[in-house]
N, C-alpha and C positions, 0 to 999 in steps of 0.2 A: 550590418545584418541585425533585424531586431532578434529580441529572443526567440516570439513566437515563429518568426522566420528560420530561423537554428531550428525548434522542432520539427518544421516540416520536414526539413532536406534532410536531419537524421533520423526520423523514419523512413522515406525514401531511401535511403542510404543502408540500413540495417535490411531495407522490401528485398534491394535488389542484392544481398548480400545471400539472404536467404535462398533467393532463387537462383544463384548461381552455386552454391552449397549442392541443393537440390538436384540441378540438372547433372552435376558433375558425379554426384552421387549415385542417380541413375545411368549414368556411362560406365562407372567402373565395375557395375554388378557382372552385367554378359560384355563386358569390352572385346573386341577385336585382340586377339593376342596374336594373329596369324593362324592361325587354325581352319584349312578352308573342307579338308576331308577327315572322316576320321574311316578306318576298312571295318565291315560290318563283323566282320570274324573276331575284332578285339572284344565285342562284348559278350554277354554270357543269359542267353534268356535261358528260363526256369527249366524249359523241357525240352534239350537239345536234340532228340531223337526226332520232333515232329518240324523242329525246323530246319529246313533245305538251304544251306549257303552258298549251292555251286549256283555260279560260279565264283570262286573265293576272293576275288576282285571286287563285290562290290561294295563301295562307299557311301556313307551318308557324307550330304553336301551341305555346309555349312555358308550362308550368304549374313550377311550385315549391312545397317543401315546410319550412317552415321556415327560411324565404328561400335554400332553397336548389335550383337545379334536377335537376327529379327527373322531366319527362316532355317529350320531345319528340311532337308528335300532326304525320305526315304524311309523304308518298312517293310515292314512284313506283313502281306497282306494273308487270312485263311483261306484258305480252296475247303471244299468239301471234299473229301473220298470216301472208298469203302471203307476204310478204316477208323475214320474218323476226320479232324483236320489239320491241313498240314500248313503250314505258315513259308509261303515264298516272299523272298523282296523283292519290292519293285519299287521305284522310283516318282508313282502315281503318286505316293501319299508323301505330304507336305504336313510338317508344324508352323502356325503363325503365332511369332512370340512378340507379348507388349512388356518394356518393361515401364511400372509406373511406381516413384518410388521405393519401396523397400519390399515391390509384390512385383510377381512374376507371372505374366496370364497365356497361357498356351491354347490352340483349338487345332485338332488337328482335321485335315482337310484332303481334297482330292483333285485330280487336276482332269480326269476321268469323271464326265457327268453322269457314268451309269454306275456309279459308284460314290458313295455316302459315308458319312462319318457323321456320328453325337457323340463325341468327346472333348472335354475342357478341362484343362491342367490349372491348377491356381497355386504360386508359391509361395513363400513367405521367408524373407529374409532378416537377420538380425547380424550386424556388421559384415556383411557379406558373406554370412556363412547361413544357408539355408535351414529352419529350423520345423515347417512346416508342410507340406504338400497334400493337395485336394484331388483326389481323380474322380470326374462327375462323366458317368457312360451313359447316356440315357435314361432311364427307367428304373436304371442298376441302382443296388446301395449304394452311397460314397464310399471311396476307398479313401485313406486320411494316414498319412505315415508323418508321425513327428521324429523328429532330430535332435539329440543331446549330443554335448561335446564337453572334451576334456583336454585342456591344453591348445585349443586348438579345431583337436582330429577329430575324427566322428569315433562318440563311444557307444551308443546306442541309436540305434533305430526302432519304435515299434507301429508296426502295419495292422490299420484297424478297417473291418469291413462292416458296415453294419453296427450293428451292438454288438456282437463278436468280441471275447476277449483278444488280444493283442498278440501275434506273432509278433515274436521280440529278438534282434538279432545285436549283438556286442561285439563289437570290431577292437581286434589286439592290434599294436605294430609296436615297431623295433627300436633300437635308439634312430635309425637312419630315417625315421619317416613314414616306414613302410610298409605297408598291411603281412600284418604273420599271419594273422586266421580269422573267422567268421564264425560264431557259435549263433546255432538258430533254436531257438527252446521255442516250443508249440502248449497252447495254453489244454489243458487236460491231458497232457501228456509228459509223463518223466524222460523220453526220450530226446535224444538230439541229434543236429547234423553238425558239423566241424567241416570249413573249408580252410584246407593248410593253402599258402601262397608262399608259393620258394622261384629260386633262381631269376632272379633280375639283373638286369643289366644297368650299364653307369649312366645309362641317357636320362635326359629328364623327360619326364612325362608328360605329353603336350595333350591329356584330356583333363588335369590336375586340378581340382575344383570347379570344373565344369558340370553340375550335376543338374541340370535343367530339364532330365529326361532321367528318370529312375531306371532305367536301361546303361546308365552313363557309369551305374555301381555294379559293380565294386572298383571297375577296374581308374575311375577319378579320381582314385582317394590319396593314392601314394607318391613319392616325388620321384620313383623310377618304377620301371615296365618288369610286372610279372611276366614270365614265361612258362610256367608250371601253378597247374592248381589241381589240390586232391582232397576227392569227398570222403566223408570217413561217417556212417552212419554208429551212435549211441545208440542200444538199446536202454532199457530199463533198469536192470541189473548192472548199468558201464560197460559190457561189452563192447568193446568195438568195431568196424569189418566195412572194408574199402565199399564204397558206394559209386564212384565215379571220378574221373581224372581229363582235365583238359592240358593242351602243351600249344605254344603260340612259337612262330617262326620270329627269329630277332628279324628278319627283314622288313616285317609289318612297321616296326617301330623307326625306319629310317627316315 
């Protein structure tokens, strides 16, 4: 083999190295772990009063493509009322996920033609630990939450809307792994909110770095299943005074 011959085949050789680096890369971000439902009741949206979970059954439905995942099936759709609105699930609404390299592209969609969605998720990954996230609603400001970490875990989060300073939230855990609390500091304000997280159990937690859906937090973060969470609203002065409390059945987690 001449030399010039030797060059060619080890650039080919390092080409196809490269891209198999790549593609496997792109497998292990949203890999197949077994994960095919998760029950909608484990998560925790912002204002639980307006949203309706009966029936307490239902699941989002996790599908993959190549063992890799490529559709979330399920949401919360608003209704209007007197009241204002109310958020029920239904099963109409679908996320379709690309993943391309070290980004992660979401749109979410409907499977119901008299029903629409403008929304697109854009992620951004650094060793498979998510550091960036884009939410583009239409017309809407972008919403932009970036990601710091320590050791590992996630130690800060802050959510930027607009030019808006920064809701900034700092997540504690324990030697075991596992989320102690959530301090949420609001930008012109001394006050705060504190989410305590106790009693868990010895199972492992099968949404554990799944965070492809910021609905996925808090409860992804830990290597076992909280069962208890209590709000604790700061005033200004440190005062403190219970705000809100959730309790999750161990059966969910079986």
């Amino acid at each position: 083999m001449t030399h010039f011959m030797k060059k060619i085949w080890l650039f080919f050789f390092h080409g196809i190295l490269f891209l198999c680096f790549s593609c496997s890369k792109d497998k292990e971000l949203l890999s197949d772990q077994g994960l095919k439902e998760i029950p909608v009741f484990l998560l925790s949206p912002d204002f639980l009063s307006n949203y309706n979970f009966y029936p307490f059954d239902n699941k989002l439905k996790l599908a993959y493509k190549d063992r890799q995942l490529s559709r979330i099936t399920g949401g919360f759709l608003p209704i209007p009322t007197a009241t204002g609105l109310s958020y029920h699930f239904t099963d109409i609404i679908y996320w379709d996920i690309n993943v391309i390299g070290d980004r992660v592209k979401l749109e979410k969609k409907s499977s119901d033609k008299g029903v629409s969605f403008d929304e697109r998720h854009e992620l951004r990954y650094h060793n498979k630990l998510i550091t960036e996230r884009r939410i583009n609603r239409g017309d809407q400001s972008i919403s932009i939450y970036k990601y710091e970490y320590e050791n590992n875990l996630l130690k800060k989060e802050y959510c930027y809307l607009g030019d808006r300073l920064p809701l900034e939230k700092t997540f504690y855990f324990n030697a075991s792994k596992n989320l102690d609390s959530i301090v949420y500091e609001y930008p012109y304000s001394a006050s705060k909110i504190i989410e305590i997280f106790t009693n868990y159990d010895q199972k492992p937690n099968k949404l554990r770095g799944l965070l492809v859906l910021e609905e996925f937090l808090p409860r992804a973060l830990s290597v076992n299943n909280y069962m208890e969470m209590n709000r604790l609203y700061v005033d200004e002065a440190g005062n403190r005074s219970p705000s809100g409390e959730r309790r999750w059945d161990a059966k969910l987690f079986n």
